[in-house]
N, C-alpha and C positions, 0 to 999 in steps of 0.2 A: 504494500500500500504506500509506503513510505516513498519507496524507490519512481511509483509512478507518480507520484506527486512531482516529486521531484524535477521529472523531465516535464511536467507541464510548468512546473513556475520558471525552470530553465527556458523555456519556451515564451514565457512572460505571458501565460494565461492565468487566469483566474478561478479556482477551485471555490464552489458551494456545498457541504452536506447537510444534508437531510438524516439527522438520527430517528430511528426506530425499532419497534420491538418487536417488527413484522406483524401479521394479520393486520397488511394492508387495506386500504380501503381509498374510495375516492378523496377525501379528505389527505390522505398521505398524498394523493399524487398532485393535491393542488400546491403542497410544498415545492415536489418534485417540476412542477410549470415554475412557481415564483424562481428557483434556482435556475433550472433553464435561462428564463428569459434573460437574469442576471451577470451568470457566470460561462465562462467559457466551458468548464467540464465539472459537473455533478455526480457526486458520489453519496449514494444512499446505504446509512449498515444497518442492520440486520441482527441484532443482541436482545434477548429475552433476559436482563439484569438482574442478576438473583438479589442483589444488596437494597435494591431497592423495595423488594415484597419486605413487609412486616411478617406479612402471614405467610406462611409455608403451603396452603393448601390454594389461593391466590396463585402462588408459581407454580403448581402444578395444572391448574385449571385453565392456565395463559394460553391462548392457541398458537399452537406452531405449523406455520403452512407455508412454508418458504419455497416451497417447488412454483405455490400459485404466487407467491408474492415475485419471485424472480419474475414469471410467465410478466406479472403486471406491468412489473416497473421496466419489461420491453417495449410496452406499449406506448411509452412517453418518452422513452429515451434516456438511458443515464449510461456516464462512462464507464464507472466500476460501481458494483455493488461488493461492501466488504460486510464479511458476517463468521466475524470471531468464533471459534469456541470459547465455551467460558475458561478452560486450561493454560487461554492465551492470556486472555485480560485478565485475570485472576490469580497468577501461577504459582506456586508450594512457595509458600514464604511470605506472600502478599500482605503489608501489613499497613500501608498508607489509607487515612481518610481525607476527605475535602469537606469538611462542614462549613456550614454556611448561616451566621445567626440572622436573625431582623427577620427579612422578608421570606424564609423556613420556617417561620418558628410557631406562626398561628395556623388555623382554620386544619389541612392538610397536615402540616409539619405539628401539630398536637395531635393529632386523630391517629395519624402514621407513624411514632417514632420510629428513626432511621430514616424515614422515607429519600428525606431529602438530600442524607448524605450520600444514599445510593447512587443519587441524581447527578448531584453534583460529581460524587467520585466519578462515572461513567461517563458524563461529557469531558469532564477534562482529558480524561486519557483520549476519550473518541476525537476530543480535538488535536490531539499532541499525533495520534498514531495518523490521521489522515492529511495533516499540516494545512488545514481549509481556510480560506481567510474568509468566509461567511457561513453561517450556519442558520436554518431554516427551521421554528418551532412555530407549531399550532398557537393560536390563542385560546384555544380550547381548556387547555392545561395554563392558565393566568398565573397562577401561580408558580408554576415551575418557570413559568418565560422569565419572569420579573428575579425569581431564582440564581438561574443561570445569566442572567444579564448583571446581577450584582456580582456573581462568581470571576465574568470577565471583567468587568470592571476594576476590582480589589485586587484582581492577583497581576494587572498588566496583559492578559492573552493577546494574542494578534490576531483576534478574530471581531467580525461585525456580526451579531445576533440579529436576525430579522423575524418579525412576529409576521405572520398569516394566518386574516381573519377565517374565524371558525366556517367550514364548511358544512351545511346544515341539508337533512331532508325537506322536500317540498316539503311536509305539514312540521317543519320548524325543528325535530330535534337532530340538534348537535352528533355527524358522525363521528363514531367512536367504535374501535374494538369490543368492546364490552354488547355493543345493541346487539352482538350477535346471540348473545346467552338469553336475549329476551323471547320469553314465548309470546305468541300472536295478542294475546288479551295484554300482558304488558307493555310489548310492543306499542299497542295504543294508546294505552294509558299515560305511556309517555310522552305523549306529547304536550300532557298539560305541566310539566315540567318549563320548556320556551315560553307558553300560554302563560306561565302566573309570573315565573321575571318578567316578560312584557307589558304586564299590566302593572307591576309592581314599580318599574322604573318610570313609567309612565304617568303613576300616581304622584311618587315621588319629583319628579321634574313638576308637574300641576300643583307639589305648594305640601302634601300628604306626608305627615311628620314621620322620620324615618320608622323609629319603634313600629308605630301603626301600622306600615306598609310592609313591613317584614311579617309581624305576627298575623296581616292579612294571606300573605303568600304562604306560608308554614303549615295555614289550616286549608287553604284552595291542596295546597299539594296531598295531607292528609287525607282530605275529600274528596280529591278524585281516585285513591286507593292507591296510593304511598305510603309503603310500609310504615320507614321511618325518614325522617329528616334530618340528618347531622349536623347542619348549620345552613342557615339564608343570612347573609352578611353583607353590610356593605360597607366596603374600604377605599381607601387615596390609591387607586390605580397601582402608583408606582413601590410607596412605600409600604403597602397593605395594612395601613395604621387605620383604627376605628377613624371614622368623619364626623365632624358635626355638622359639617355645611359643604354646597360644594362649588366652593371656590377654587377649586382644584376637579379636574377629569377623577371621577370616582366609579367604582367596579361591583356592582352584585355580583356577589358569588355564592352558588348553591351548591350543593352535595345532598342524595335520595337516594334511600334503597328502595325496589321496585321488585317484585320476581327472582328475589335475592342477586338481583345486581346493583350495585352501585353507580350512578350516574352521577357526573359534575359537569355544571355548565356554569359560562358569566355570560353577561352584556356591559355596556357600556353604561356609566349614568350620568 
């Protein structure tokens, strides 16, 4: 990976990746466009990150489909697809983390501990091993983007983090790996997931005191037969600190178990 890197920036082109856990989906490939259209050669990898599951049974339950995921990411074009074993990125000895405080530390980063050092540890190496000077995240995962944008930031990387917006089913919910675990009656139920942040952010811009507008959305989600709710939150975008106002670009973000999957979406507020 290295080696080919190499003769591209010898070549004085521009390297983009796209990390992922495979069980691609259309959403990964609109990463896989934004890079295109950016970068001279895109490289997509391919690692199911054990350090990042909390839960052990989570990383067994991950899907692995990389015969179709390759098949995919023929379809758009990418130069190299690199997809480690974990024997490589991990090897007998492995004893380095990359933690990350502040913007790890709520919502996700309490609900998950480790979560996000997994994260952190995994892109950095994913950026060191592929030498990319731009890398391509979902904003789907807000949390992690804002994450790994402080991770580059703190430590000096020579990379530029680009977020791309979430890519959404026609009736609104957020693709994700995970819709696949949903069964048909879930599957529709989710969609009043999109359904109440939009109404909820919406409330809230018309003047609707925050408290009020979350503890409204918590019970629409409950009511349309959401298991549980983990958190409806809204935060400063960047910093992911409580708001009291929003004099600054501020983020709903939700988490819901459904059909015993977990779903997470934001929007904008």
């Amino acid at each position: 990976m290295r080696a080919a890197a190499a003769d591209w920036f010898a070549a004085g082109q521009t390297v983009g990746v796209v990390p992922t856990m495979g069980a691609l989906h259309d959403g990964h490939l609109s990463l896989v466009r934004a890079a295109r259209a950016e970068c001279d050669k895109v490289v997509v990898t391919i690692f199911v990150n054990p350090t990042q599951f909390n839960n052990p049974e989570d990383l067994l339950k991950y899907p692995r489909t990389e015969a179709t995921d390759v098949a995919l990411l023929m379809t758009v074009g990418v130069d190299a697809i690199f997809a480690p074993a974990a024997a490589e990125v991990y090897p007998t000895g492995f004893a380095t983390t990359v933690s990350v405080a502040g913007v790890a530390q709520s919502l996700e980063g309490a609900l998950r501990p480790g979560h996000f050092d997994g994260v952190a540890t995994v892109v950095t190496k994913l950026f060191g091993m592929t030498q990319a000077s731009r890398a391509y995240f979902g904003q789907k995962d807000w949390q992690q983007l804002q994450v790994v944008r402080r991770l580059v930031s703190d430590l000096n990387l020579p990379v530029t983090i680009v977020g791309v917006e979430t890519l959404r089913e026609a009736d609104g919910l957020a693709m994700s790996s995970r819709n696949a675990r949903l069964d048909p009656a879930a599957r529709k139920t989710a969609t009043a997931l999109f359904a109440a942040m939009s109404a909820v952010a919406a409330g809230i811009r018309a003047g609707v005191q925050f408290a009020d507008a979350i503890a409204v959305c918590r019970a629409a989600l409950l009511r349309a037969g959401f298991a549980e709710v983990d958190y409806v939150e809204l935060r400063d975008a960047a910093s992911l600190e409580p708001v009291q106002d929003l004099s600054r670009p501020g983020r709903l973000l939700v988490a819901a178990w459904i059909g015993g999957v977990r779903l997470i979406d934001n929007i904008p507020v």
